[in-house]
PDB file with one MODEL, atoms N, CA, C and O in Angstrom:
MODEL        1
ATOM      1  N   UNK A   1      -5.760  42.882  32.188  1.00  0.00           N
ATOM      2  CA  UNK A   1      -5.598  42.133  30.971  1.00  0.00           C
ATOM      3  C   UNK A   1      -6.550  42.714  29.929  1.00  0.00           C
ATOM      4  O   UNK A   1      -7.735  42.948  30.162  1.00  0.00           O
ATOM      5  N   UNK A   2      -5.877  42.952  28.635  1.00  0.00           N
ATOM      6  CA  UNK A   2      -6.980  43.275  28.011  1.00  0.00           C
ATOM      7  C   UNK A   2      -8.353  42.458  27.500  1.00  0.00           C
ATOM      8  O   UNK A   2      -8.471  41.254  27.729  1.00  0.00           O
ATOM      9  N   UNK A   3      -9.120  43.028  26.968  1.00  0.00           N
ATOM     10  CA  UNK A   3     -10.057  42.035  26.473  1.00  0.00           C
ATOM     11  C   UNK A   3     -10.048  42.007  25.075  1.00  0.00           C
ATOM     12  O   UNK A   3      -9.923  42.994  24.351  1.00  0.00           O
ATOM     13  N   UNK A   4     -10.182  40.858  24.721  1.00  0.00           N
ATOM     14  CA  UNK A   4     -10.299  40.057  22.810  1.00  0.00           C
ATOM     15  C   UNK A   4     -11.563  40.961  22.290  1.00  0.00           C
ATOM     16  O   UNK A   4     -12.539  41.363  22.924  1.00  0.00           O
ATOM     17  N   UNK A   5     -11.196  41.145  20.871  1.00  0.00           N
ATOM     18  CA  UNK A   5     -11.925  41.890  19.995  1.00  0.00           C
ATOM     19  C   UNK A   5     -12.954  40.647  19.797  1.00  0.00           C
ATOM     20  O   UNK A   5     -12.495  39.508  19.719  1.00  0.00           O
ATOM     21  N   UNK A   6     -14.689  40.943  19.697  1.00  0.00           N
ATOM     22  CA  UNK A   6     -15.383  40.347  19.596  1.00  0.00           C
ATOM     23  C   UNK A   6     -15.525  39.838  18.031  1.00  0.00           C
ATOM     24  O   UNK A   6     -14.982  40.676  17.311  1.00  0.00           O
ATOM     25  N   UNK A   7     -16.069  38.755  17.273  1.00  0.00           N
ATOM     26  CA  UNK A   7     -16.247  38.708  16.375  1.00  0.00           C
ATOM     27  C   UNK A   7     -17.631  38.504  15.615  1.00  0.00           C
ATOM     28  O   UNK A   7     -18.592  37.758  15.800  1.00  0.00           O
ATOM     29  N   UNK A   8     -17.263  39.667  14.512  1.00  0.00           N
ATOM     30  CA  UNK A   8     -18.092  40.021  13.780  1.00  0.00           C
ATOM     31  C   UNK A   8     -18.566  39.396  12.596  1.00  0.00           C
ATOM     32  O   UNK A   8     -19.489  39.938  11.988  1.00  0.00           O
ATOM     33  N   UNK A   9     -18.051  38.292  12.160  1.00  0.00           N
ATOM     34  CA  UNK A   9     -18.809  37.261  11.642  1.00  0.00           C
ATOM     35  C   UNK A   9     -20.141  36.329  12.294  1.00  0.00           C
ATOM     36  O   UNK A   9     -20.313  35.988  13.465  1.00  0.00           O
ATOM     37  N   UNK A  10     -20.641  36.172  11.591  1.00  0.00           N
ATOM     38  CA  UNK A  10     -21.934  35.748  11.710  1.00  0.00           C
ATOM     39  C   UNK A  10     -21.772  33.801  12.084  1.00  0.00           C
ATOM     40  O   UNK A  10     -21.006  33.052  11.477  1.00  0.00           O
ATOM     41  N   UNK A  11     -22.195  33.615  12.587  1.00  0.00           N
ATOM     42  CA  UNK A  11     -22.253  32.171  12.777  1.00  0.00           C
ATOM     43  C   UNK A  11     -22.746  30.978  11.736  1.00  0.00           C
ATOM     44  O   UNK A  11     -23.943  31.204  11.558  1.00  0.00           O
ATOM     45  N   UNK A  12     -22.356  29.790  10.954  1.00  0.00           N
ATOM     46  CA  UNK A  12     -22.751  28.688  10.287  1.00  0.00           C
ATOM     47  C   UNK A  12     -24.137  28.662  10.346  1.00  0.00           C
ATOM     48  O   UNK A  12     -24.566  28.186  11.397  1.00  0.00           O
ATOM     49  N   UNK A  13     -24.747  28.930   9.757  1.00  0.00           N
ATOM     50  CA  UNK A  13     -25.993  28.158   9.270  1.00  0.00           C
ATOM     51  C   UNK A  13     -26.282  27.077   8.264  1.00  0.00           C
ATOM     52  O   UNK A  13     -25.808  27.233   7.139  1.00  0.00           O
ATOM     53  N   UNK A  14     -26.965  26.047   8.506  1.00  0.00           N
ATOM     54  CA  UNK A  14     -26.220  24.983   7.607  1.00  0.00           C
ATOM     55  C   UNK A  14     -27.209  25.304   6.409  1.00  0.00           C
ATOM     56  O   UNK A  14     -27.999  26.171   6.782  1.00  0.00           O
ATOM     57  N   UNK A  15     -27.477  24.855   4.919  1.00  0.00           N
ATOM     58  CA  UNK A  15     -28.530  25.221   3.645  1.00  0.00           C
ATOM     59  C   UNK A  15     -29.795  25.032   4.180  1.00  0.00           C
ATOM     60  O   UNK A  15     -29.831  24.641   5.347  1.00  0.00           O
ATOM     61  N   UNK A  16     -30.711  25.197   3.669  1.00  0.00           N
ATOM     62  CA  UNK A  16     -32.617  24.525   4.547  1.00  0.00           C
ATOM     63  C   UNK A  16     -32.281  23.480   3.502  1.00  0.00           C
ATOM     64  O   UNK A  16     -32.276  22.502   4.248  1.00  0.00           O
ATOM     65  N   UNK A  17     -31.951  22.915   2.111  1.00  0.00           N
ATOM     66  CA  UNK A  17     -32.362  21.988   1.426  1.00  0.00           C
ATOM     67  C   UNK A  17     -32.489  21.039   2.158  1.00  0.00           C
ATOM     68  O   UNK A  17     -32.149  21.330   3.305  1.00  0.00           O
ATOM     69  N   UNK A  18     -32.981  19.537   1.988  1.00  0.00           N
ATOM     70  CA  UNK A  18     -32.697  18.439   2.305  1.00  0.00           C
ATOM     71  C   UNK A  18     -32.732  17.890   1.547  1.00  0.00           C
ATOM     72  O   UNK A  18     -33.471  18.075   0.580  1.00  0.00           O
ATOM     73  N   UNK A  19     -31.478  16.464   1.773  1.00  0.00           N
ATOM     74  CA  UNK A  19     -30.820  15.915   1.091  1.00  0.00           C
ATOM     75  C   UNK A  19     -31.221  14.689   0.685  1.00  0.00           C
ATOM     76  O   UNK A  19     -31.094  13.902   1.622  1.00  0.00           O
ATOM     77  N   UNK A  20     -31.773  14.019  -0.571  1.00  0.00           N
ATOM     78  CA  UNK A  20     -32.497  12.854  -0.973  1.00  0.00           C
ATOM     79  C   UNK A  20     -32.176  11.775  -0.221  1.00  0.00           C
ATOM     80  O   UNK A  20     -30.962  11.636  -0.070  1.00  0.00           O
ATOM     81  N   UNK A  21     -32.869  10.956   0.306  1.00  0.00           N
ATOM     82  CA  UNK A  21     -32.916   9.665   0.826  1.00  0.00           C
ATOM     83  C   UNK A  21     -32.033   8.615  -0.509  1.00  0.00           C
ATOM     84  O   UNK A  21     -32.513   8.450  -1.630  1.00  0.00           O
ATOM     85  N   UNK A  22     -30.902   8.109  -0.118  1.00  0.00           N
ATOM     86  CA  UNK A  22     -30.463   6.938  -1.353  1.00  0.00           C
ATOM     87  C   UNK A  22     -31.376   5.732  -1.645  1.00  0.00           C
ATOM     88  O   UNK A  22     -32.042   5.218  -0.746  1.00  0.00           O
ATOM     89  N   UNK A  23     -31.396   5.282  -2.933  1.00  0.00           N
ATOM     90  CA  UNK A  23     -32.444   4.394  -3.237  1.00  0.00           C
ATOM     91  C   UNK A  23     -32.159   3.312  -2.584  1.00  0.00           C
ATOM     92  O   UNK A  23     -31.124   3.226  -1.922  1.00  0.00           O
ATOM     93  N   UNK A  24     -33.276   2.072  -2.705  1.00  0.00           N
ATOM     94  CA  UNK A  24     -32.465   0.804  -2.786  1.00  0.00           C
ATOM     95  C   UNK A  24     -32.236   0.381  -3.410  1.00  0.00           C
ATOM     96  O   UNK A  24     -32.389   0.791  -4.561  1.00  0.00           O
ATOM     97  N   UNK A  25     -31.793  -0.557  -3.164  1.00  0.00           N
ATOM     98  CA  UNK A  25     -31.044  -1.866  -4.318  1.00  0.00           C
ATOM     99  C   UNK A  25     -32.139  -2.430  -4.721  1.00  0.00           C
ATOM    100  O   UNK A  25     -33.203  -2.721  -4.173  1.00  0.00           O
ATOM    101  N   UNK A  26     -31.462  -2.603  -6.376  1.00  0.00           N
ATOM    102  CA  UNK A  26     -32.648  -3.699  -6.719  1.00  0.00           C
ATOM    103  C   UNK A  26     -32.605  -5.315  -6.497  1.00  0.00           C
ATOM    104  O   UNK A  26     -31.768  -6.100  -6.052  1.00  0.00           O
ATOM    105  N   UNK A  27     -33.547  -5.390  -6.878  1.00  0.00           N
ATOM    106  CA  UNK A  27     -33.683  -7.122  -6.316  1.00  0.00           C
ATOM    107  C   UNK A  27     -32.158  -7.818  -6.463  1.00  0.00           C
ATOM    108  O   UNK A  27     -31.519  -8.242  -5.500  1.00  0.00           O
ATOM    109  N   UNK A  28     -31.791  -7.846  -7.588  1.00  0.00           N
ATOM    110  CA  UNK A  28     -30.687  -8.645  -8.203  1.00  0.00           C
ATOM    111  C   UNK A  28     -29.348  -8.268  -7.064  1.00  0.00           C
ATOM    112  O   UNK A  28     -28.535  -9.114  -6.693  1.00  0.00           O
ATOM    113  N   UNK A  29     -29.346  -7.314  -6.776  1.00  0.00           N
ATOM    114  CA  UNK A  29     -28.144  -6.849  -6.740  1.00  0.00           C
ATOM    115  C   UNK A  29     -27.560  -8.093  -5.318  1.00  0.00           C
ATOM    116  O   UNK A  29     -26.565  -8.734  -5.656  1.00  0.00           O
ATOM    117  N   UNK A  30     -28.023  -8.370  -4.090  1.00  0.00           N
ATOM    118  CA  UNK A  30     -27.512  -9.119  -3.246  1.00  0.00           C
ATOM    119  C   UNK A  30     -27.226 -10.340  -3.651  1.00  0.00           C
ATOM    120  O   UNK A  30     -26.069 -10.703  -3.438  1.00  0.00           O
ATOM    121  N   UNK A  31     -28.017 -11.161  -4.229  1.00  0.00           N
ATOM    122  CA  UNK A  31     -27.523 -12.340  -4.659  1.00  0.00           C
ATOM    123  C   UNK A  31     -27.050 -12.329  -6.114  1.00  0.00           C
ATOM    124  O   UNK A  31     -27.303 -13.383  -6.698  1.00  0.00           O
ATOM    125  N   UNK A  32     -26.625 -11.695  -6.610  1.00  0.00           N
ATOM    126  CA  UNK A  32     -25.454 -11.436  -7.598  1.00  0.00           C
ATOM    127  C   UNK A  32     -23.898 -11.123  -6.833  1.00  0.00           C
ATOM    128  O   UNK A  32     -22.796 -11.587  -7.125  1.00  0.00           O
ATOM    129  N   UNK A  33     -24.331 -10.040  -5.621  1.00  0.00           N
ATOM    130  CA  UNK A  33     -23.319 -10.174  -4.562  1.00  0.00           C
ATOM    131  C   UNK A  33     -22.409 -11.789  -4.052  1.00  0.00           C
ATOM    132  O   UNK A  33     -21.389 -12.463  -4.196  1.00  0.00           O
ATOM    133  N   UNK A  34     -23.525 -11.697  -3.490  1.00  0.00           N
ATOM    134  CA  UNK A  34     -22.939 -13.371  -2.611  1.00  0.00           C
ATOM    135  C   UNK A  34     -23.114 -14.508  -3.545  1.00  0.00           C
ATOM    136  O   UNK A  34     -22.739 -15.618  -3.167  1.00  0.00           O
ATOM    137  N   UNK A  35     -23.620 -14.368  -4.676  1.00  0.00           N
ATOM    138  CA  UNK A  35     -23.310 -15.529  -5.759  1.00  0.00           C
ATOM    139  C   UNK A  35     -21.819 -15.284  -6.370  1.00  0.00           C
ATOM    140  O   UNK A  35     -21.223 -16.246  -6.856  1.00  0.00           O
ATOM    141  N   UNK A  36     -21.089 -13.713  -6.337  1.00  0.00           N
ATOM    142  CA  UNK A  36     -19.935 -13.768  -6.673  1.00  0.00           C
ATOM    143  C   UNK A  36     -18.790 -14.339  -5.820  1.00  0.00           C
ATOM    144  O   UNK A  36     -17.725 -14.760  -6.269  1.00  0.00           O
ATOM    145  N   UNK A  37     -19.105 -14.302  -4.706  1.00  0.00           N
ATOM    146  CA  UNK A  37     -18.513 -14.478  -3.160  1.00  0.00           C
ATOM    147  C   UNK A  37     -18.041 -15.931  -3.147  1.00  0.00           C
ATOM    148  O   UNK A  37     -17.007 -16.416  -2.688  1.00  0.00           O
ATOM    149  N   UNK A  38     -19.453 -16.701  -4.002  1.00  0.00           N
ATOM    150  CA  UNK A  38     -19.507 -18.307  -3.205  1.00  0.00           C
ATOM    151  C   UNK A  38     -18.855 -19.184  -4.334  1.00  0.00           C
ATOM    152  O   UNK A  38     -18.456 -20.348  -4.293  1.00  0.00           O
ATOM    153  N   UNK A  39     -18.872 -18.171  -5.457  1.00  0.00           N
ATOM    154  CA  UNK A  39     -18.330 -18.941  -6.717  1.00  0.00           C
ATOM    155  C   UNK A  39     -16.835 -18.426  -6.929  1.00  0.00           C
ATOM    156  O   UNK A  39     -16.108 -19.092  -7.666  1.00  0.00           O
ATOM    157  N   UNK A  40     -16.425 -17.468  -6.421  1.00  0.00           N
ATOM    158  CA  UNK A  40     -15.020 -17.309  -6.159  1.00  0.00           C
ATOM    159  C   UNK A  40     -14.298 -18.043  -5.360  1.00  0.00           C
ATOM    160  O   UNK A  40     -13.141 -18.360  -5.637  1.00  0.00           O
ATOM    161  N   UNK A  41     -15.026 -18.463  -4.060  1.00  0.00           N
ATOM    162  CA  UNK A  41     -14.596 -19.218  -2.882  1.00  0.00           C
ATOM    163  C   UNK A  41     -14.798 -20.451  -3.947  1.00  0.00           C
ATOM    164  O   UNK A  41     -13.845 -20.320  -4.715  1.00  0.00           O
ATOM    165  N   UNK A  42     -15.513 -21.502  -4.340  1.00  0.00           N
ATOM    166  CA  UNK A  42     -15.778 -23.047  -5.056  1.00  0.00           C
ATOM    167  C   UNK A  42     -14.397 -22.425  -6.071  1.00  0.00           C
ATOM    168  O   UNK A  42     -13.361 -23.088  -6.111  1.00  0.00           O
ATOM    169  N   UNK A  43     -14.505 -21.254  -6.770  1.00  0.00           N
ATOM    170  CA  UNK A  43     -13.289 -21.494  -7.874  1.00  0.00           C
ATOM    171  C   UNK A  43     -11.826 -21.973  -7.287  1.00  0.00           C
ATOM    172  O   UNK A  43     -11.117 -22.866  -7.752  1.00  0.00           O
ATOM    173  N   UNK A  44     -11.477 -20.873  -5.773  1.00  0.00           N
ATOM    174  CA  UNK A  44     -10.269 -21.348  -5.320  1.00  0.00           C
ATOM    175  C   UNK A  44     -10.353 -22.813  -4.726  1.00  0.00           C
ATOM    176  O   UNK A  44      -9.273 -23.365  -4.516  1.00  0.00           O
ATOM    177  N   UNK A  45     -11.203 -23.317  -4.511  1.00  0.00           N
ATOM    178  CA  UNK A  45     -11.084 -24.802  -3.992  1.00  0.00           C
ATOM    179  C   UNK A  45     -11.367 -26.077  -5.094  1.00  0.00           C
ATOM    180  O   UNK A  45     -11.319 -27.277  -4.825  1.00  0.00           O
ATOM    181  N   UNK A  46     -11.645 -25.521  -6.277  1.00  0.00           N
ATOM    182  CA  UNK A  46     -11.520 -26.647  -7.170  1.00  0.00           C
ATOM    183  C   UNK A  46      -9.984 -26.231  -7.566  1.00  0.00           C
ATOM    184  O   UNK A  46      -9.206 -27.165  -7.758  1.00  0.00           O
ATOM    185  N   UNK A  47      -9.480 -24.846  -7.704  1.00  0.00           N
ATOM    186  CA  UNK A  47      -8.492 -24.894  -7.831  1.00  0.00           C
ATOM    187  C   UNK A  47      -7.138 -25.710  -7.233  1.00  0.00           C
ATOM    188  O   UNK A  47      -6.210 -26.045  -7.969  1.00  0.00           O
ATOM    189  N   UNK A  48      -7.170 -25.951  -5.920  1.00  0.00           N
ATOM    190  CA  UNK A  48      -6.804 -26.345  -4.937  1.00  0.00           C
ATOM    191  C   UNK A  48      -6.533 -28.057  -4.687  1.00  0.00           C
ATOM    192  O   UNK A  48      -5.537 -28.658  -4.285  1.00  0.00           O
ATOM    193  N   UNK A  49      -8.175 -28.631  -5.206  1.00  0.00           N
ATOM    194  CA  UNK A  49      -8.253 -29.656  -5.086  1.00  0.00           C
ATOM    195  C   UNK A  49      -8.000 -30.652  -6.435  1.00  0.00           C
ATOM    196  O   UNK A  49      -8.064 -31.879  -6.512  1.00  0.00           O
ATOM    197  N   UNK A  50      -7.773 -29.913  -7.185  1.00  0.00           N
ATOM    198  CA  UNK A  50      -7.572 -30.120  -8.621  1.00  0.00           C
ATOM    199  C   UNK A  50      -5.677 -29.692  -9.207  1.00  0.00           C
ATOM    200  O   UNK A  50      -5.268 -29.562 -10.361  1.00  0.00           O
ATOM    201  N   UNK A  51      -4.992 -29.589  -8.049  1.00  0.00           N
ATOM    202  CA  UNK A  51      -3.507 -28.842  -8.480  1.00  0.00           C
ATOM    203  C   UNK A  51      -3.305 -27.585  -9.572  1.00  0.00           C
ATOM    204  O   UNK A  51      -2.547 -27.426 -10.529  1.00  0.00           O
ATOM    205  N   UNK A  52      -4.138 -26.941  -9.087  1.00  0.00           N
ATOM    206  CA  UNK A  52      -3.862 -25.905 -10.578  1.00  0.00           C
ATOM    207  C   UNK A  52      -4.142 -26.384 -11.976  1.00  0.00           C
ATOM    208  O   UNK A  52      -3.622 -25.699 -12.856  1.00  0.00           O
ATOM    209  N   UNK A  53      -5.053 -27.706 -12.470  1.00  0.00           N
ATOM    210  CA  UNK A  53      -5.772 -27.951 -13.487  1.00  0.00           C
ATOM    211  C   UNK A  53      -6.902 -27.433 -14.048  1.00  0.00           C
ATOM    212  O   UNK A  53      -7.076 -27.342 -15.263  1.00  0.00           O
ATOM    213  N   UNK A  54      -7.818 -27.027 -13.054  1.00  0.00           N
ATOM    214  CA  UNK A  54      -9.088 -26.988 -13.293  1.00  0.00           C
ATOM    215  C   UNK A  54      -9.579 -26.115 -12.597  1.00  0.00           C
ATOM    216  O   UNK A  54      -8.890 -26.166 -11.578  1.00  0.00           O
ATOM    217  N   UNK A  55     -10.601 -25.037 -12.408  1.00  0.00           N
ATOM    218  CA  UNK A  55     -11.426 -25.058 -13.397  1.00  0.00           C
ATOM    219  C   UNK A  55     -11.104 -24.752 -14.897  1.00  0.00           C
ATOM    220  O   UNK A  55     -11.862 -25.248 -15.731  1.00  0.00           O
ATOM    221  N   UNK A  56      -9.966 -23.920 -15.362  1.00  0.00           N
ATOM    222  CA  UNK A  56      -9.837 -23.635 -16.850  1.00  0.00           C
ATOM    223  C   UNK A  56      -8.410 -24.578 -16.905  1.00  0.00           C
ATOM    224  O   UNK A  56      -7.680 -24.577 -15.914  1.00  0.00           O
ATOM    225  N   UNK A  57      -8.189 -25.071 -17.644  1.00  0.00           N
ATOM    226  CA  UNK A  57      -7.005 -25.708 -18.186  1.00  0.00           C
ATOM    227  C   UNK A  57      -5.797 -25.179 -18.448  1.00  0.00           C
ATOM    228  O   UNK A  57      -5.915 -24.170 -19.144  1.00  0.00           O
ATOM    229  N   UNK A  58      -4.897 -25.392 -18.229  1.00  0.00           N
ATOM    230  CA  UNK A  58      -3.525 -24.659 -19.246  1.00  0.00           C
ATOM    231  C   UNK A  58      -2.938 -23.276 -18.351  1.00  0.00           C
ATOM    232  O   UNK A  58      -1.761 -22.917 -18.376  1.00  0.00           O
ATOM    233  N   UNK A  59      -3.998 -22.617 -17.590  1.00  0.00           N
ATOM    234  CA  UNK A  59      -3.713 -21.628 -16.970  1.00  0.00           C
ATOM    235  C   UNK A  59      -2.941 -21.775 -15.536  1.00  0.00           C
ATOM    236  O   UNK A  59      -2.355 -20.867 -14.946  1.00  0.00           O
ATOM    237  N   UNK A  60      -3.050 -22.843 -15.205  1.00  0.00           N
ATOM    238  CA  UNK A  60      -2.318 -22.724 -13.747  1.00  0.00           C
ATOM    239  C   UNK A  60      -2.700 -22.389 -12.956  1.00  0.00           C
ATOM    240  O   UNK A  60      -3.826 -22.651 -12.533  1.00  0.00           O
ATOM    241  N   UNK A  61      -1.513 -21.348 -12.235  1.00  0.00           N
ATOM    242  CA  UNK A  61      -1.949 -20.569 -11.120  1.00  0.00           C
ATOM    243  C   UNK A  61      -2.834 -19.680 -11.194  1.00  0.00           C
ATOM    244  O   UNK A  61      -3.445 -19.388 -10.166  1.00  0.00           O
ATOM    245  N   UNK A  62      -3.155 -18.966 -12.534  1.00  0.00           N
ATOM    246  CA  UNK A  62      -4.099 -18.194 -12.944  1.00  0.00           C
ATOM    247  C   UNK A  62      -5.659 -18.363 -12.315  1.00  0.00           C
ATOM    248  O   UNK A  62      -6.521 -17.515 -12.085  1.00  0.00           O
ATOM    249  N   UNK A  63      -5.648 -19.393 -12.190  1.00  0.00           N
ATOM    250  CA  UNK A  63      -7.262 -19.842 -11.542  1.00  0.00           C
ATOM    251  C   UNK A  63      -7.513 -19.226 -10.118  1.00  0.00           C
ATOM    252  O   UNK A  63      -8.563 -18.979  -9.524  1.00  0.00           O
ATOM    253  N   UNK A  64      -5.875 -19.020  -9.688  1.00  0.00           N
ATOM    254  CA  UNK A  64      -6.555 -18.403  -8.413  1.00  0.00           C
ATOM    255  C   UNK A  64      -6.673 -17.052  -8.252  1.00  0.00           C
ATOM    256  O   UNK A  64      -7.493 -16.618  -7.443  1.00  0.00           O
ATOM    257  N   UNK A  65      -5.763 -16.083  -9.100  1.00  0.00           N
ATOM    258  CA  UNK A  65      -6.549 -14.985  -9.296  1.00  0.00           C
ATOM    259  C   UNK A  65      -7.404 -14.715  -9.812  1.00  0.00           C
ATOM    260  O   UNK A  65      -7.941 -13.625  -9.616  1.00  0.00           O
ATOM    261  N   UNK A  66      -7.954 -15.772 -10.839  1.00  0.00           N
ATOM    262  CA  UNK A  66      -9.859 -15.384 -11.102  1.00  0.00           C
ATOM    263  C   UNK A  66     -10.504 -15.517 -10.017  1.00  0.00           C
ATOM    264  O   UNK A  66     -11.185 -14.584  -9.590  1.00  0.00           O
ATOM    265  N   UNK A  67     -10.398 -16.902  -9.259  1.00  0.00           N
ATOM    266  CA  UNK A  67     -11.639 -16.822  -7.927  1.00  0.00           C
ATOM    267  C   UNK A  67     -10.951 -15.628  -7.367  1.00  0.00           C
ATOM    268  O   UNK A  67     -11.864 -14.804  -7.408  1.00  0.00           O
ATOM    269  N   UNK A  68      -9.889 -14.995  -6.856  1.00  0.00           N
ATOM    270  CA  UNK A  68     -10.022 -13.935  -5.923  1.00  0.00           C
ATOM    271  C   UNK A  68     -10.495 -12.669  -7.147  1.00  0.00           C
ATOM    272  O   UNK A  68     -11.201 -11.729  -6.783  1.00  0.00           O
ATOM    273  N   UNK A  69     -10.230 -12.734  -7.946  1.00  0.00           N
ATOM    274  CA  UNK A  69     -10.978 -11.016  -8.751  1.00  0.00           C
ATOM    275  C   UNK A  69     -12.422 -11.563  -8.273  1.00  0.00           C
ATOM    276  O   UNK A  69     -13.066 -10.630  -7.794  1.00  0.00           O
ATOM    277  N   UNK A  70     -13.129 -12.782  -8.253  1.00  0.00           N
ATOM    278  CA  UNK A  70     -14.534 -12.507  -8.009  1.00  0.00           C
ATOM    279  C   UNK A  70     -14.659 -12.483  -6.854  1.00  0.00           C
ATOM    280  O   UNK A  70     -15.724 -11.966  -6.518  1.00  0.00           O
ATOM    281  N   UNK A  71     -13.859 -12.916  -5.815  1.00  0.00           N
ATOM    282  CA  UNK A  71     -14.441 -12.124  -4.715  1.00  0.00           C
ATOM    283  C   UNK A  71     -14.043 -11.264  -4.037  1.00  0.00           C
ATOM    284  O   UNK A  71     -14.477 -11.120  -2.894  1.00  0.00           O
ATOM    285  N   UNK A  72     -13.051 -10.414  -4.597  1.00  0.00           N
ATOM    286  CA  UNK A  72     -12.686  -9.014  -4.179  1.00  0.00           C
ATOM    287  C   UNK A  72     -14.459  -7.934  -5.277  1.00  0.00           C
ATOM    288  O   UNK A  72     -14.937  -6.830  -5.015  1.00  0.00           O
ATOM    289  N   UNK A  73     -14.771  -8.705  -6.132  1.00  0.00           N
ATOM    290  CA  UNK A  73     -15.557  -8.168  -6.949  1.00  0.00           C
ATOM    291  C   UNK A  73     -17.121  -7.923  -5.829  1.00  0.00           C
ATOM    292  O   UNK A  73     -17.855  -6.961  -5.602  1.00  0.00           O
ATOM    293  N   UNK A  74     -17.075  -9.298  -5.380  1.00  0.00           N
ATOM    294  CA  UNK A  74     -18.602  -9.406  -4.737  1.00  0.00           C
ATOM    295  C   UNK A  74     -18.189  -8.226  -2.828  1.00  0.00           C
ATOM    296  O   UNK A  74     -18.753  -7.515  -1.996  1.00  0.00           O
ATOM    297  N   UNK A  75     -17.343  -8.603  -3.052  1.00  0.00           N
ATOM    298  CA  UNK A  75     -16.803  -7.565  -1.767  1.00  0.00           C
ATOM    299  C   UNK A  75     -17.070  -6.192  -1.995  1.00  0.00           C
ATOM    300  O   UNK A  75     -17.618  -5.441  -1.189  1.00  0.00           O
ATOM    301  N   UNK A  76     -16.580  -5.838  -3.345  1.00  0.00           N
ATOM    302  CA  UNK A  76     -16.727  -4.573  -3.984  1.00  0.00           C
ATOM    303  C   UNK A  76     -18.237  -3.758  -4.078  1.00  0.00           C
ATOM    304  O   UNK A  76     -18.604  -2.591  -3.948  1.00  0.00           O
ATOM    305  N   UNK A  77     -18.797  -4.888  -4.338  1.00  0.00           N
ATOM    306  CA  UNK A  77     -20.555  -4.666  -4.464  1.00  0.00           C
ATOM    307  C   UNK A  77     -20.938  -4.201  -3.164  1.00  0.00           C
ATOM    308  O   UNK A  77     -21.670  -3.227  -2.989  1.00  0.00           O
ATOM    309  N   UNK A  78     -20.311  -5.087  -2.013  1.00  0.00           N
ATOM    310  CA  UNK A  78     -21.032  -5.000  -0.612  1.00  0.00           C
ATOM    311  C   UNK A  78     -20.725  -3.478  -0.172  1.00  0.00           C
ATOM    312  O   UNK A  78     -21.443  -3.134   0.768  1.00  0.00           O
ATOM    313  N   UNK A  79     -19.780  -2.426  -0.650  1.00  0.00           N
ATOM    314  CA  UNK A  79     -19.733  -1.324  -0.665  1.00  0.00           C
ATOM    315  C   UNK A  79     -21.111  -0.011  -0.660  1.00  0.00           C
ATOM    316  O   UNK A  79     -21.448   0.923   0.068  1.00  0.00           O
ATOM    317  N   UNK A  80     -21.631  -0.721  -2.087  1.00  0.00           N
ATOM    318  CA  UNK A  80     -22.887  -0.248  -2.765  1.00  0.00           C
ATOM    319  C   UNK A  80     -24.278  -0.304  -1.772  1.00  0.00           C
ATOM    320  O   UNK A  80     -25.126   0.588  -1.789  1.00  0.00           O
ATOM    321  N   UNK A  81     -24.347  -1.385  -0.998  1.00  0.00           N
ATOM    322  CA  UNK A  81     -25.197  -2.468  -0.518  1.00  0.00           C
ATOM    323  C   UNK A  81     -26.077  -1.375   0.465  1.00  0.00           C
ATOM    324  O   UNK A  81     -25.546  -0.987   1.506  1.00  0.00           O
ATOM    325  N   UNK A  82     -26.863  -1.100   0.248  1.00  0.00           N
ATOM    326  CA  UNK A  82     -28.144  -0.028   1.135  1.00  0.00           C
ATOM    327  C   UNK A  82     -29.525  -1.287   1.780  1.00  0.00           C
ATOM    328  O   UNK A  82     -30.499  -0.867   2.404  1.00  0.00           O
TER     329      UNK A  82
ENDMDL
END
């Protein structure tokens, strides 16, 4: 059988840099998180408990896609979250 041509490329060496440590978060940022979370969750349940009146008036069903934009929002944050 014959034998395979060896190869003459050189092997991966990875850069020497190293790569910055990510900061943290500042203070605000978690409970701005879960304050969006808990006030999205209270928006859909006044929504709920209120028939689509309240919290804003006139809007309806609309109330419940505000509480969920805020807590797809505070979800969104938890992405960030170091």
């Amino acid at each position: 059988m014959p034998e395979s041509k060896s190869r003459k490329k050189a092997t991966y060496t990875p850069p020497a840099g190293k790569a910055a440590a990510p900061k943290p978060n500042p203070a605000w940022f978690v409970p701005v998180m879960l304050g969006l979370m808990l006030l999205g969750l209270a928006w859909i349940v006044v929504t709920y408990l209120s028939r689509a009146q309240y919290p804003v008036p006139g809007i309806d069903q609309w109330n419940l896609g505000i509480g969920f934009v805020l807590i797809i929002a505070g979800f969104g944050m938890t992405t960030r979250w170091r």
